[in-house]
C-alpha positions, -999 to +999 in steps of 0.1 A: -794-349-440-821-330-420-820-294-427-843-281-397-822-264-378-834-246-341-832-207-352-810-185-340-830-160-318-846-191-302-809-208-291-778-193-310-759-214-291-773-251-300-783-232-336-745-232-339-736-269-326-761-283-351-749-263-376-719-275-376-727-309-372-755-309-399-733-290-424-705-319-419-683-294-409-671-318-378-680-340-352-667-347-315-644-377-316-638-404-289-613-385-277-626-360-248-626-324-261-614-332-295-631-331-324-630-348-361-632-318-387-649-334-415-641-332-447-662-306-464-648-284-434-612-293-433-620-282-476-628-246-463-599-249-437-577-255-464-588-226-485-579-208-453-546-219-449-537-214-487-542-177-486-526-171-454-492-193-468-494-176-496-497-136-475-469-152-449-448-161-482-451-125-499-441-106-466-411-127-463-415-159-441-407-193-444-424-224-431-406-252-411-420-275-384-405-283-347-412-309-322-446-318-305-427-323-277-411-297-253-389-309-226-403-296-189-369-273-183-372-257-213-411-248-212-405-233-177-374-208-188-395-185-198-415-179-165-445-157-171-448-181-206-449-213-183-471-196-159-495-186-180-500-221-202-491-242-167-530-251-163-535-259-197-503-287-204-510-321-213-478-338-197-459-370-207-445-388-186-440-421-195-424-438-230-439-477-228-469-501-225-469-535-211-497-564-207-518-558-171-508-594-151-536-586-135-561-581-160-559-603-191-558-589-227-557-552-211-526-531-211-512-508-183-484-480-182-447-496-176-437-482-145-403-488-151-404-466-182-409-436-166-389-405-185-359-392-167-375-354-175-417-353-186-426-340-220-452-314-222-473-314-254-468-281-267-495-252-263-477-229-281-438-233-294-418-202-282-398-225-259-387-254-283-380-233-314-363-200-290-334-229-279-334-240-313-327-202-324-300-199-300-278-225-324-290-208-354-281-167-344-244-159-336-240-127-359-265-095-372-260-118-409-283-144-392-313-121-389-337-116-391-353-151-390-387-152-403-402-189-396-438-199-398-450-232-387-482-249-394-491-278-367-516-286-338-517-278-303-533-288-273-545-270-249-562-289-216-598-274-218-629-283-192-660-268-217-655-273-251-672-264-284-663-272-319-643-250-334-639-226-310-625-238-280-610-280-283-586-293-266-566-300-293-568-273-326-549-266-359-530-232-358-504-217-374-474-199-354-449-175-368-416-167-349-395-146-353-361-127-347-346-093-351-318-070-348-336-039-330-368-037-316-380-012-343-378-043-365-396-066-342-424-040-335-431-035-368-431-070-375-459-076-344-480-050-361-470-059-399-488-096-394-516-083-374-521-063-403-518-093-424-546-111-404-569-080-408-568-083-441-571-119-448-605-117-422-620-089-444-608-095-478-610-132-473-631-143-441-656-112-454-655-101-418-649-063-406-621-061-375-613-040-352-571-035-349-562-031-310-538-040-287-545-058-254-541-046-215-522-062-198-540-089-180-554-100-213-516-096-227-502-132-241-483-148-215-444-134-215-453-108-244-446-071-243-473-060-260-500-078-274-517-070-312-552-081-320-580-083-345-614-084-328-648-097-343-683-096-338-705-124-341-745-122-350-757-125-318-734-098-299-705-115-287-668-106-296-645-130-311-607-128-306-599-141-344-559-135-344-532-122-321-498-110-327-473-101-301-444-082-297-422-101-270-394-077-261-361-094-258-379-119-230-372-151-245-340-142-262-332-135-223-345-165-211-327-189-238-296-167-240-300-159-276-274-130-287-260-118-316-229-102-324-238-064-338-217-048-370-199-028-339-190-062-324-206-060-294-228-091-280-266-081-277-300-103-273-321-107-301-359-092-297-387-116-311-423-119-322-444-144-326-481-149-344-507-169-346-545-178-360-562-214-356-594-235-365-614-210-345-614-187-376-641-215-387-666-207-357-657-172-367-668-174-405-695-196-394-712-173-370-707-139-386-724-146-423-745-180-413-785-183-412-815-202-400-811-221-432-778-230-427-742-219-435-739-192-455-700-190-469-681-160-487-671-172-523-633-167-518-633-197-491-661-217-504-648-258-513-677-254-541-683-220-556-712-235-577-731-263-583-751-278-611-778-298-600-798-319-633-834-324-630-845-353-651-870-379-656-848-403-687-817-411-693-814-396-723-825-366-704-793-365-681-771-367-712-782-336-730-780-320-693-748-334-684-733-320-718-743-289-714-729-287-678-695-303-692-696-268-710-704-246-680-677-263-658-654-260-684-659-223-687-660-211-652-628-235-642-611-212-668-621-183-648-605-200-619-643-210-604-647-239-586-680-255-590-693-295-589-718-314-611-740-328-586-750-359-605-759-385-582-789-407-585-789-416-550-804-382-542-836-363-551-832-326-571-854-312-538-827-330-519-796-317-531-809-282-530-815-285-494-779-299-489-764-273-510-782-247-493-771-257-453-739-262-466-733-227-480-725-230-521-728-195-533-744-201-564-766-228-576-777-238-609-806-258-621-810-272-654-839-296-669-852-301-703-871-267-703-840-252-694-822-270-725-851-261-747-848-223-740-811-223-739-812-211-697-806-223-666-819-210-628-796-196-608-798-191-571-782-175-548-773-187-515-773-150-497-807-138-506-822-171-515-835-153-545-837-168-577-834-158-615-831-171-654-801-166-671-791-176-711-765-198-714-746-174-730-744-147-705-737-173-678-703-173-672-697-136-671-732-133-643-719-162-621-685-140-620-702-107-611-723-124-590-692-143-571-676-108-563-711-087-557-718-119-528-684-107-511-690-074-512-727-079-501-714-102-472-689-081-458-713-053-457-737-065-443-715-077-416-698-039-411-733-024-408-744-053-381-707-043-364-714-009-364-746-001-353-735-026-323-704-004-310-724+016-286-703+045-269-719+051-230-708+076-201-721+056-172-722+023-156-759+016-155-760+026-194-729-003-196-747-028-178-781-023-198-764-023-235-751-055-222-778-070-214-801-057-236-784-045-268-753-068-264-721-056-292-692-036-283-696-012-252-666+020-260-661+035-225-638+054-207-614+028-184-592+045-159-559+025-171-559+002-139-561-038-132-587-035-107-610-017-122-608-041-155-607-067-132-641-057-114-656-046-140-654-086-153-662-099-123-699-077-120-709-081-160-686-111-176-676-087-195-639-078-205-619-054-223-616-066-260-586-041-267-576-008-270-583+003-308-554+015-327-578+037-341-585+048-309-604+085-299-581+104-276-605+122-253-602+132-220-629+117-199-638+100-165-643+059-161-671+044-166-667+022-134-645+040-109-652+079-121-611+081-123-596+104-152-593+083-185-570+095-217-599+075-246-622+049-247-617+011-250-641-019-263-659-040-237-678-070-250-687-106-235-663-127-253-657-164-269 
């Protein structure tokens, strides 16, 4: 495994695609605009996706699953839904293979097995599980229904990079329905909330709470919730959405309930989502020259014990006294792994280790044993220090929590100092270009003023923060009143 990766201020781009290739995170497959997630990074996916279930399951939700599959009539009842994915559908069409007469040993499609109605793989579920709701809602006693469901989607992309933008990806989408739309607001901005939380507690990334204009508005939603993130080398990542979708697809499957008054009324919805992108996220924000550089609360190892050893007899005594320190920290509910294969070098594993993130790293040998301490190193400073055996157990859990804190910091601080507020349009383009971050400006309200604003700087509105400054002011682009700032930023 070659640990030389090209350094971030030379290429952050192809720093990143080697990172994730050399860190056997994942790998793109046969398949065009698909990837193979590895492994060691489906392991931090996984983390992931337990604490999520787990937040989902404590506010209330259930998990089920629905078809891959979404017939063509229903995708399209929903119009500005099927609009906005139309571009983006892989489409079946056809049910059957058959040998090629024509070319021996090959196969073609049947043409005689063509589907009476095509199939669209789905890119999102509203449609399928919204006609599913309409059989499962008849009074106010049904609701509110409060379904998550983890699958894949596939979305038909042209550029592709791992992690952040595949054709096909792993997501997770909550649906839901309510009685009043007080309910279903709160609901939009309860998960949003959710997500916020799991990306700063968890993911060790600060994020900015917003909701999106209207263009950038998910296709058929009423109001759209964000969480936006900054990445190391000034670009904004969208790293989870929630949206607020009015009584539109209630409307559009004919979805009504009857209220305690007895009167028939449509059901208002949300719906919710984060997917495999939240890797590219962790990835970027916390990451180094050196390699990844994971938060403890999602990291598949926590710590590792690497023996150094010239005998046999050697590796025993180590591997003893390692049998203890697992068994200790795995009572504390640490993960950590004996690296104890001959195959590789001490020197070796290290390196591994090191582009692959473990938070803490231990090194033992027969010095070590002799003075009853081990080295430990961290993978956030690189620095290193001697600890007794006894005092181990309760340093490497310290240690654990001070490298969250210390990540997350050091993140908000990067974040901050990169939210640059500016008055004019030449200030705009220059922090752009120069300084990169978030740009907070004045934005007259309209379309074509976000629209040509994108169009002259590839840059777009992020969203309007929840936290954000009402202050009367003038646009940055068209010098039109404006009621507060918003974020601009170049975007994933």
């Amino acid at each position: 495994m070659s640990k030389k990766l090209t350094s971030r201020s030379e290429d952050y781009s192809k720093w990143y695609n080697e990172l994730v290739v050399k860190a056997d995170l994942a790998e793109n497959s046969a398949v065009r605009g698909c990837m193979v997630i590895k492994p060691y990074g489906y392991a931090i996916w996984e983390k992931m996706q337990a604490e999520l279930d787990r937040m989902f399951k404590e506010t209330g939700h259930q998990n089920a699953y629905f078809p891959l599959f979404v017939p063509k009539s229903l995708f399209e009842a929903e119009e500005k839904n099927a609009e906005g994915f139309a571009k983006e559908c892989a489409v079946v069409t056809h049910y059957r293979l058959q040998n090629d007469p024509d070319k021996p040993g090959k196969l073609r499609v049947d043409p005689e097995a063509r589907l009476e109605e095509e199939l669209v793989v789905r890119p999102t579920s509203e449609a399928i599980i919204w006609n599913t709701y309409r059989n499962w809602i008849q009074s106010y006693r049904d609701l509110p229904i409060l379904i998550n469901q983890w699958a894949n989607v596939v979305r038909w992309e042209m550029r592709t990079r791992l992690f952040l933008r595949t054709a096909e990806f792993l997501w997770q989408e909550g649906h839901t329905a309510h009685e009043t739309k007080a309910e279903a607001l709160a609901e939009a901005k309860t998960m949003n909330n959710v997500y916020a939380t799991f990306a700063e507690k968890f993911m060790a990334i600060p994020v900015v709470q917003g909701v999106k204009t209207e263009s950038e508005r998910f296709a058929g939603a009423v109001e759209t919730y964000c969480i936006e993130a900054l990445m190391q080398d000034g670009k904004a990542l969208q790293a989870g959405t929630s949206h607020f979708l009015g009584q539109n697809f209630a409307k559009a499957f004919d979805v009504k309930y009857a209220s305690k008054e007895g009167k028939q009324d449509y059901v208002w919805a949300t719906s919710w989502g984060v997917s495999t992108r939240l890797m590219g996220a962790l990835i970027m924000t916390h990451s180094d020259d050196n390699g990844l550089v994971l938060p403890p609360s999602l990291a598949p190892n926590q710590v590792v014990i690497v023996p150094i050893y010239k005998s046999d007899e050697d590796l025993d005594k180590i591997t003893e006294v390692a049998n203890g320190i697992m068994s200790d920290l795995r009572a504390k509910g640490i993960s950590v792994k004996f690296d104890n294969r001959t195959t590789q070098r001490p020197g070796a594993k290290f390196a591994q280790h090191e582009l692959q993130g473990v938070p803490l790293r231990i090194a033992i040998g027969p010095k070590d044993l002799a003075n009853g301490t081990v080295e430990l190193a961290r993978r956030d400073t690189l620095t290193k220090s001697v600890v007794t055996l006894d005092d181990l157990t309760t340093t490497i859990d310290d240690l654990l929590k001070e490298i969250q804190e210390t990540l997350f910091n050091k993140a908000l601080e990067f974040r901050d100092s990169h939210i640059t507020e500016v008055e004019t349009f030449e200030e705009f383009k220059d922090v752009l270009e120069n300084k990169t971050g978030f740009i907070s400006a004045h934005w007259d309200g309209t379309n074509e003023t976000e629209e040509k604003i994108k169009e002259l700087t590839k840059a777009t509105i992020r969203c309007i923060p929840l936290e954000m400054k009402e202050e009367e002011g003038v646009c940055v682009y068209s010098g039109k009143p404006s009621k507060g700032r918003v974020l601009f930023a170049k975007a994933y």
